[in-house]
Structures are given as structure tokens and as C-alpha cells.
TIZA-274043 format. One record per atom (N, C-alpha, C, O): residue in one letter; x negated, y negated, z negated. Coordinates in steps of 0.05 Angstrom, whole numbers, plus 5000, padded with zeros to 4 digits. Layout:
AXYZ ...
END
This chain:
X360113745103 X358213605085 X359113665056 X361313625046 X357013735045 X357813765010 X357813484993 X356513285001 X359013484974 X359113324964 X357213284939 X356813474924 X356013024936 X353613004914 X356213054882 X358613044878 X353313124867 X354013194845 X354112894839 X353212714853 X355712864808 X356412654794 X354112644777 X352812834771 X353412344769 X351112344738 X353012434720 X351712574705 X354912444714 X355412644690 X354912924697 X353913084682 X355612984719 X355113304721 X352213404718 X351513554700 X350313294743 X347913274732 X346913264703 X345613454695 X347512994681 X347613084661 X348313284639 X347313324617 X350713434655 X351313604639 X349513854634 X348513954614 X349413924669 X346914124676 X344514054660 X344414224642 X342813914659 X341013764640 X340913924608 X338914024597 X343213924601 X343113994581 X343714284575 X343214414555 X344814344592 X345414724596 X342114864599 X341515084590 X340814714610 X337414694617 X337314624593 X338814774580 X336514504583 X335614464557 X336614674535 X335314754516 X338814724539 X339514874506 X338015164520 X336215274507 X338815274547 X336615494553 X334615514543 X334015724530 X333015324546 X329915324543 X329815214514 X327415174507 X331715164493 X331815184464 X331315444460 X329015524457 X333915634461 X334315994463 X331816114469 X331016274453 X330316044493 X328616184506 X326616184476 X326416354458 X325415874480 X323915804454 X323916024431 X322216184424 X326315984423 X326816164402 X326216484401 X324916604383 X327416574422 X326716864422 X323016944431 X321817144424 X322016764443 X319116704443 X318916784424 X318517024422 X319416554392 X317916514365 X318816804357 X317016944351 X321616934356 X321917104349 X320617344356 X319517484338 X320617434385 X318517724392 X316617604380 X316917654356 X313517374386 X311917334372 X311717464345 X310517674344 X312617374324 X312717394294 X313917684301 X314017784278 X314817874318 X316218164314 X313618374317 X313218574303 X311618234343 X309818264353 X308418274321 X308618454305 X306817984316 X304718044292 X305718294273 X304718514272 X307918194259 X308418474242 X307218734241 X305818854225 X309018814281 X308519084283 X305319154283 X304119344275 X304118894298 X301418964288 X299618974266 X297419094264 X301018834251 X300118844221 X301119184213 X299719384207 X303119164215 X303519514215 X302119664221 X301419784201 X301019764245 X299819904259 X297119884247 X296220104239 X295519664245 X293519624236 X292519764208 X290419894202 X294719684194 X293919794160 X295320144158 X295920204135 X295820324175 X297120484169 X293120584160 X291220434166 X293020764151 X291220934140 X290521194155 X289021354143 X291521264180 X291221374195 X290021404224 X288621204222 X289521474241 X290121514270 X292021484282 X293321694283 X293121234296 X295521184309 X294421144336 X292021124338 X295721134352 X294621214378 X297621264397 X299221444391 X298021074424 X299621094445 X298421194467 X295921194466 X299721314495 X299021374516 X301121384534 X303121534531 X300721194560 X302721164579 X303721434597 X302921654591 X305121414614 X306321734625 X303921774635 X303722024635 X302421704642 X299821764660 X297621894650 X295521974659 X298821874623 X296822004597 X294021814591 X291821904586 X294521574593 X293521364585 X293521234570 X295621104565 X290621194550 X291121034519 X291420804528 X289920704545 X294720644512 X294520444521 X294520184492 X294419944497 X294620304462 X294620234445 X292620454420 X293220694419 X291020364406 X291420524385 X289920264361 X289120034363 X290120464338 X288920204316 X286020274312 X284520424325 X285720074282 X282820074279 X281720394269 X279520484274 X283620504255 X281920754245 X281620924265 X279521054264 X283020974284 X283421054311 X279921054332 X278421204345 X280120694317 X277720694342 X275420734326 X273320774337 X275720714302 X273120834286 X271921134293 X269721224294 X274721244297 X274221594294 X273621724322 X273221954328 X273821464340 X273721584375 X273221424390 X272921484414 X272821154380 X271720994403 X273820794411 X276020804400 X273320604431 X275520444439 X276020684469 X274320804482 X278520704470 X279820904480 X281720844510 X281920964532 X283320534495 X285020364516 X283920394548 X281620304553 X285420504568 X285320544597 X284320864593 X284921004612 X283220944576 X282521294585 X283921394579 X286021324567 X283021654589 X284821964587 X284322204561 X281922244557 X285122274553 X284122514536 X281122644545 X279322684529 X281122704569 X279022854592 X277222744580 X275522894569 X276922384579 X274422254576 X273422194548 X272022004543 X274422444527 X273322384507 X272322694505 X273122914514 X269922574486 X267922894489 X269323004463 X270022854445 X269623234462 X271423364450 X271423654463 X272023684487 X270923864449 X269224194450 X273324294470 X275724244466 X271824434489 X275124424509 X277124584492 X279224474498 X277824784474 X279624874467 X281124584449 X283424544457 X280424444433 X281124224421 X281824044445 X283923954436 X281523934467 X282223884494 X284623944503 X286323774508 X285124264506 X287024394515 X289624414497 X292024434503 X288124374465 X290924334451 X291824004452 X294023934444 X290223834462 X291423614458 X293723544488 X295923434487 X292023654513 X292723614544 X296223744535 X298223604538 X296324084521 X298524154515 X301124014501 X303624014504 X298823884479 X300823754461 X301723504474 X303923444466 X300623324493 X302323104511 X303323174533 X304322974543 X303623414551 X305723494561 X307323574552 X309423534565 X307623724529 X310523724508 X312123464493 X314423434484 X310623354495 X311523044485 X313422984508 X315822984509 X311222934530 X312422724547 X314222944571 X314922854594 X314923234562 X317423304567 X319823294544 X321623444548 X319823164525 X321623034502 X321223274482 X322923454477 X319723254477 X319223434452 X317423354433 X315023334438 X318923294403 X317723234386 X314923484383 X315523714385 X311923414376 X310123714372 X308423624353 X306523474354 X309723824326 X307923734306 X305623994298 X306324224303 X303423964288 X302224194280 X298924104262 X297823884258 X298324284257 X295224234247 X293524314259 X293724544267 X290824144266 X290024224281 X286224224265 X286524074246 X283524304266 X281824284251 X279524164277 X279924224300 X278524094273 X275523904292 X274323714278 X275323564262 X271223714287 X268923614278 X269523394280 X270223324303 X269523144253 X269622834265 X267422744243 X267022814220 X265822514261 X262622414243 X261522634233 X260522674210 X261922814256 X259723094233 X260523294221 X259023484218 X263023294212 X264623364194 X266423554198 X267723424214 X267923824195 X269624024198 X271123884177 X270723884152 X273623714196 X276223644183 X278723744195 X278923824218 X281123744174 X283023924183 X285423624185 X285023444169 X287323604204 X289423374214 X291923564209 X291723804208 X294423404206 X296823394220 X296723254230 X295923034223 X297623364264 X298423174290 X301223124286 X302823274274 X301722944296 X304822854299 X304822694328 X303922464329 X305922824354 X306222754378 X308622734387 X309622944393 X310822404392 X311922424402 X313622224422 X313821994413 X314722274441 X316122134462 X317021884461 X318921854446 X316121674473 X317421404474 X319521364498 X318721384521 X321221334493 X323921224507 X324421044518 X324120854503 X325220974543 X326820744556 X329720764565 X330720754587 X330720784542 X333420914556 X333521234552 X333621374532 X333521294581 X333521614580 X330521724593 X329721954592 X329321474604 X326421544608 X324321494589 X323821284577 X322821754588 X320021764573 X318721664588 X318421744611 X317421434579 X315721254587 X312021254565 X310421064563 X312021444555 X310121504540 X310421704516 X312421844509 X307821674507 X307621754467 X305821674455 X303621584461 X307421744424 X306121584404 X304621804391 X305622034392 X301521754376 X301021994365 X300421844342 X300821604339 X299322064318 X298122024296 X296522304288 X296622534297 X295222204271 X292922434260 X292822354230 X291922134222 X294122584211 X294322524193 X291022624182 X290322824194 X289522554167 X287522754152 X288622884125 X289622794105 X287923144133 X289223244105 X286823494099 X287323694086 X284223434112 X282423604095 X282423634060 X282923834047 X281523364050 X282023414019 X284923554007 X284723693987 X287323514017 X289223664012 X288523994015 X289024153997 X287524034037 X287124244044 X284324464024 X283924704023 X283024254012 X280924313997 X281824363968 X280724513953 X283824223961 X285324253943 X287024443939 X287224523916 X288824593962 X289224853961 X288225003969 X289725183978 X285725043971 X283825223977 X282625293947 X282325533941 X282125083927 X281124983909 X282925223885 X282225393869 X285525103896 X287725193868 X288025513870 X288125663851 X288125593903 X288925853910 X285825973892 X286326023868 X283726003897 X281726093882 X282026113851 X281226303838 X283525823837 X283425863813 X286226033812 X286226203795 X288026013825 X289926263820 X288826583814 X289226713793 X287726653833 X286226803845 X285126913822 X285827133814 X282926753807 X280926783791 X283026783756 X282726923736 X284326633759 X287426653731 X287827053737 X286627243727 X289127063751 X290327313763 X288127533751 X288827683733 X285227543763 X283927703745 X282827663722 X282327873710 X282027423709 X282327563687 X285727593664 X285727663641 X288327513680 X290027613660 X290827903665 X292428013650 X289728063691 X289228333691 X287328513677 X287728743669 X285028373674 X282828433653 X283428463625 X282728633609 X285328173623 X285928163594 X287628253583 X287728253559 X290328403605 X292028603602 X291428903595 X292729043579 X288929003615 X287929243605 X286129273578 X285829483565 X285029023573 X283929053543 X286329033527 X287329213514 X287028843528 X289928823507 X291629153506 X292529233485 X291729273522 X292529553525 X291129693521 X291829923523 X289429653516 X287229933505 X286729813469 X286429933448 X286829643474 X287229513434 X290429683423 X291229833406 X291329543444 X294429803426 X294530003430 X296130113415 X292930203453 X292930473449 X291430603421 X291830803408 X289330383421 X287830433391 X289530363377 X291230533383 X290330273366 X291830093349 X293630363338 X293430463315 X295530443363 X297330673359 X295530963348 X295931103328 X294230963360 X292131223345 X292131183317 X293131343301 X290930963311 X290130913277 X293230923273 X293531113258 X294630873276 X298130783260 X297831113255 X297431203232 X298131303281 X299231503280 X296731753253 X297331883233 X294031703268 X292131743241 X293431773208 X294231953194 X293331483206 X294531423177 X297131533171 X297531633149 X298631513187 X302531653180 X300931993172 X301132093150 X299632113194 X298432403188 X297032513167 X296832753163 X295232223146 X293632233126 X295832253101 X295432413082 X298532073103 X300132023086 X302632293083 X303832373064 X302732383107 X304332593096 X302432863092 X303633043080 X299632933099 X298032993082 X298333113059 X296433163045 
END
């Protein structure tokens, strides 16, 4: 036969229970408030953020995200319409992920209509030593891209005319030298 616990002991337990479920409390409030943050994060980035489980399943992305593609959460890449070579680089680029490889690159596709140019940034989420997903993003960097498209032209267009303006400027001093040499020929004359 065991023997009953004491009301102090009981009491003591009581309170080992209780300060538990203080702790617990606490780390509650704490993930909570870790939670809003990161979502506040995620939310205001200015980008395409976007997760997918090993299964290749959206299982997070934000608002600009779902502006640019729809609500996405439970599908696959497959299920978004998207012209297949742009498909094939994305199917590529999350099997390189989710064999641990960071895969960054630029990639260009129609969005609202539009021929825009991205940096992708695709990479591996961790549990330990298991990949248990990835994180993506889509940077837009068409206007960047318009911008050195923009400058390379005015390079371009600098370039000829300071070749233009080199061969006139050189044909002014070939004249130039004629008359010098002219006149030296008039003076010893």
C-alpha cells in the first residue's frame, strides 16, 4: 500500500503547477507578440514573400504576394497559370532550394499585363539539419532595369557624339595647321 501524500506536499505540488502554468503563460505572451511582429514584417516588406512546405506547398505568403498571384496557401506552383518555361524555372529553382541551395537569379514574366523583370531569391528552411521548406521573394527591379537600359543608351549616344566631336575637332586642327604652315611660307617669302 502507498502511502497518501501530505497537505503540505500536495500543497507544494499546487504550486510547482502553478508557477508552470505562470512560465507557460508567459512564453504564450511572448511567441504571440514574436508572432505579430514577424507578421508585421512580412506584411510591409515591399515585395513578394512567399513560403512553401517540402511538398512544394504555399504555405505562407504576404499581401503583395497575393496581389500579384492570387491567394496561393495549399497550392503548388503547377496551379498557377504561368507560360511553362517560367514554370520550369520556378519547379527548378525549388528543387535546388529544397536540396540546400541557396538560388538566386533574374528572372523576366508578364505580371497585370506587364513585361517585368525580378530578382528571385530562393532559399531553404531548416529544422536542424532537415529542410523542411523555402522561403522565396521576388524582388521587382524592372524600373532599375529601365534605368540601365536608359543610361547605357545615353552612354552610347555621349560616345557618338564625342567621336563626332573628335573628328571635327581634328579636322579644325588639320586646318588650323595648314593656315599656321601657309603663313610661316608667306613670311619667309
Amino acid at each position: 500500500m502507498t502511502a497518501k501524500p501530505t497537505y503540505e506536499a500536495l500543497e507544494q505540488r499546487v504550486m510547482e503547477l502553478e508557477q508552470k502554468v505562470h512560465e507557460l503563460k508567459q512564453t504564450e505572451a511572448f511567441l504571440r507578440e514574436n508572432q505579430n511582429v514577424l507578421h508585421a514584417a512580412i506584411e510591409n516588406l515591399p515585395f513578394d514573400f512567399f513560403a512553401l512546405d517540402e511538398n512544394n506547398r504555399y504555405f505562407l505568403q504576404n499581401s503583395v504576394c497575393i496581389k500579384h498571384w492570387g491567394n496561393l496557401i495549399g497550392k503548388r506552383p503547377q496551379d498557377i497559370k504561368v507560360d511553362e518555361p517560367l514554370l520550369n524555372t520556378w519547379l527548378d529553382n525549388n528543387r535546388r532550394a529544397l536540396s540546400g541551395k541557396i538560388v538566386r537569379g533574374e528572372l523576366e514574366y508578364i505580371l497585370e499585363g506587364e513585361k517585368r523583370n525580378f530578382y528571385n531569391i530562393i532559399s531553404p528552411i531548416y529544422d536542424g539539419q532537415r529542410i523542411i521548406g523555402i522561403l522565396g521573394i521576388n524582388l521587382d527591379i524592372t524600373d532599375q532595369k529601365r534605368l540601365e537600359m536608359a543610361l547605357e543608351n545615353l552612354n552610347e549616344e555621349l560616345e557618338k557624339r564625342i567621336e563626332k566631336r573628335t573628328v571635327e575637332l581634328m579636322e579644325s586642327n588639320r586646318q588650323l595647321k595648314k593656315k599656321i604652315e601657309e603663313r610661316n611660307q608667306v613670311k619667309t617669302n
